[in-house]
ZADO-1210 file (C-alpha; in nm, 4 decimals, padded with zeros to 6 digits):
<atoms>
<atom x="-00.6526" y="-00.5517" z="02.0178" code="UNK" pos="1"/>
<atom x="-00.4869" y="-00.5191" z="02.3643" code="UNK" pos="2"/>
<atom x="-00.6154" y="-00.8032" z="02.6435" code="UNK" pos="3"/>
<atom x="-00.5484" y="-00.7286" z="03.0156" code="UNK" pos="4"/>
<atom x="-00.3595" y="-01.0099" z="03.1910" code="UNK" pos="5"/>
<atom x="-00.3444" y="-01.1513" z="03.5110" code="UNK" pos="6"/>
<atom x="-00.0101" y="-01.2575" z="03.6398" code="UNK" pos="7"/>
<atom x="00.0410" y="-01.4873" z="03.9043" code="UNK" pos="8"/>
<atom x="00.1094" y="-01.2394" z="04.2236" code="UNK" pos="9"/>
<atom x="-00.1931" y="-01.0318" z="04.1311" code="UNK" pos="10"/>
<atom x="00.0073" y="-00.8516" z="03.8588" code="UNK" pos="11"/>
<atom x="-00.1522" y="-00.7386" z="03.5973" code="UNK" pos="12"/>
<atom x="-00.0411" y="-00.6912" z="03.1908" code="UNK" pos="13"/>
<atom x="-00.1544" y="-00.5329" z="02.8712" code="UNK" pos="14"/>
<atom x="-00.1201" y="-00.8165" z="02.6152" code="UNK" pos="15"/>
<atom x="-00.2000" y="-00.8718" z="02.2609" code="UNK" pos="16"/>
<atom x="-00.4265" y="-01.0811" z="02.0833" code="UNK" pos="17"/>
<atom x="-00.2902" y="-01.2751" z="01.8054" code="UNK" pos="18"/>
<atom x="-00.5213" y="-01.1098" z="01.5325" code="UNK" pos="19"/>
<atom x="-00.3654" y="-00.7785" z="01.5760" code="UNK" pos="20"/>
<atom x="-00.0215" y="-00.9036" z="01.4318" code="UNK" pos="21"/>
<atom x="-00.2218" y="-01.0084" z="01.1501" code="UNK" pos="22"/>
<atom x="-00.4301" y="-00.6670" z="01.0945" code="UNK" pos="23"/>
<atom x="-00.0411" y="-00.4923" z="01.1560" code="UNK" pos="24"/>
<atom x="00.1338" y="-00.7301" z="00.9056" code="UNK" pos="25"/>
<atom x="-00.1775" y="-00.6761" z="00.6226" code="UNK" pos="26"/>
<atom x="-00.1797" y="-00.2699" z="00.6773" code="UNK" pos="27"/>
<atom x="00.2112" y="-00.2804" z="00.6618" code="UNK" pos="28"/>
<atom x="00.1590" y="-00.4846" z="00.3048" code="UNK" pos="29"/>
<atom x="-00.0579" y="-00.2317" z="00.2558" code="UNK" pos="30"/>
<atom x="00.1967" y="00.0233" z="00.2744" code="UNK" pos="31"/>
<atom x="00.4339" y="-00.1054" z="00.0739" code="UNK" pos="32"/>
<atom x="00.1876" y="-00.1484" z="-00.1838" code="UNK" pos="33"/>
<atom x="00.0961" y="00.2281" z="-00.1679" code="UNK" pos="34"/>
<atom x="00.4621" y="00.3529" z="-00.1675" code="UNK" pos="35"/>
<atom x="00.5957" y="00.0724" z="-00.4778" code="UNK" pos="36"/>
<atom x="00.2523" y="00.2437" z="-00.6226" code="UNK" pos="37"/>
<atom x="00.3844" y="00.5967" z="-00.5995" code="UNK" pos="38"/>
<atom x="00.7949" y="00.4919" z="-00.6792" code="UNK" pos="39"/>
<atom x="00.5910" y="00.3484" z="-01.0181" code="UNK" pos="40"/>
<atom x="00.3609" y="00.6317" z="-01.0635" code="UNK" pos="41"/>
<atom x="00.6716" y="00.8999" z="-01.0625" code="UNK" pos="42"/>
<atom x="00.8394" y="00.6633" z="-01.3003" code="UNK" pos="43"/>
<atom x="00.5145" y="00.7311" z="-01.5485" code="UNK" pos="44"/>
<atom x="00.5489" y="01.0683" z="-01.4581" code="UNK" pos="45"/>
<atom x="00.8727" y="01.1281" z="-01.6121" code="UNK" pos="46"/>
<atom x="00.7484" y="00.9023" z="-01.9219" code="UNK" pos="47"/>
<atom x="00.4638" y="01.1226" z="-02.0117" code="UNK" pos="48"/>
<atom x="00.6617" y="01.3671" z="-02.2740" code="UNK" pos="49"/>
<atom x="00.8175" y="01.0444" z="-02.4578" code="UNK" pos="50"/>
<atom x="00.5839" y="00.9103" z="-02.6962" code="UNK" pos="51"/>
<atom x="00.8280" y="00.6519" z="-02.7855" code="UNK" pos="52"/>
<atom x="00.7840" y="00.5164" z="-02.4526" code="UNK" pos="53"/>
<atom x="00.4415" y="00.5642" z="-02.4058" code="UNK" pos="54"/>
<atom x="00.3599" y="00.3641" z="-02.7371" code="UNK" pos="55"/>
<atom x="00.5884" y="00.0829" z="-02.6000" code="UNK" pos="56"/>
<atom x="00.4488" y="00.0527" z="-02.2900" code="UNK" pos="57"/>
<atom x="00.0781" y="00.0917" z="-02.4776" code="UNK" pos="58"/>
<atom x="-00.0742" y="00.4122" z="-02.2536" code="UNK" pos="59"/>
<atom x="-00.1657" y="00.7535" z="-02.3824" code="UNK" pos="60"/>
<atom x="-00.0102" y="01.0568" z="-02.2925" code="UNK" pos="61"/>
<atom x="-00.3235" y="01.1722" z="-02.0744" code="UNK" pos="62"/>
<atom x="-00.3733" y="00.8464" z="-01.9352" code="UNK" pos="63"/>
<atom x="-00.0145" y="00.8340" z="-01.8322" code="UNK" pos="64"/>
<atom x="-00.0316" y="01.1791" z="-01.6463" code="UNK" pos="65"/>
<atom x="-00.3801" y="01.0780" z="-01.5154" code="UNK" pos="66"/>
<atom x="-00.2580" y="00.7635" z="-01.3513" code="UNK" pos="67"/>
<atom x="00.0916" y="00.9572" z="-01.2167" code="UNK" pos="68"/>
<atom x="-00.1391" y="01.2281" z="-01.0820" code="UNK" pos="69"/>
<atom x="-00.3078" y="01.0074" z="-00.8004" code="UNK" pos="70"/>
<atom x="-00.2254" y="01.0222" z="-00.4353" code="UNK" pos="71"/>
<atom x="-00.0452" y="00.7546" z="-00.2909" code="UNK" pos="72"/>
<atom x="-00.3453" y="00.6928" z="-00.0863" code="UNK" pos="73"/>
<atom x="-00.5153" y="00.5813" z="-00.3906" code="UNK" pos="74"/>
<atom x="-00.5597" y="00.2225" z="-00.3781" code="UNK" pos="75"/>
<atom x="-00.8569" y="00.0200" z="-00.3621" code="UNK" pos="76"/>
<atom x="-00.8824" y="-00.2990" z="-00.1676" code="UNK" pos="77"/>
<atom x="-00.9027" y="-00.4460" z="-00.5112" code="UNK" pos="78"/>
<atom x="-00.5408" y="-00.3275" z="-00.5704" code="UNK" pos="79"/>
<atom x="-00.4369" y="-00.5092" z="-00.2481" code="UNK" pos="80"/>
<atom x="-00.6135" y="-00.8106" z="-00.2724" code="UNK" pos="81"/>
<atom x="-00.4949" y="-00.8759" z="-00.6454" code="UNK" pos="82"/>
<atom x="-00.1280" y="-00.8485" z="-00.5529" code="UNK" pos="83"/>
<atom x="-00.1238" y="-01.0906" z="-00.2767" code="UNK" pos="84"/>
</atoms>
């Protein structure tokens, strides 16, 4: 959140409260979390027509293609807050 600021002369600033490097740093983590979601989710994608793999990795065919079919904007706070 941007504070105004007055400088010694009369001048006057736009600063920034502290929180907002905190809300910037969490929504970046945020991001990265979305796009290592996606990298992963393509990954899957190109898994879904080995059943080898699949059975390895323990997910069904449809769940696979279910899962690499989401949006990268997919992601529940639950999915950020666990990986912190």
């Amino acid at each position: 959140m941007s504070t105004l600021i007055m400088r010694p002369g009369g001048r006057i600033s736009l600063g920034h409260q502290k929180s907002s490097g905190a809300g910037l740093s969490q929504e970046l983590r945020r991001w990265r979390l979305r796009w290592a979601r996606h990298r992963q989710r393509k990954v899957l994608r190109g898994l879904a027509d080995d059943p080898h793999l699949l059975a390895d990795i323990g997910v069904t065919r449809e769940r696979a293609l279910e899962e690499a079919g989401k949006s990268v904007f997919e992601l529940t706070d639950a999915h950020f807050h666990s990986s912190l």
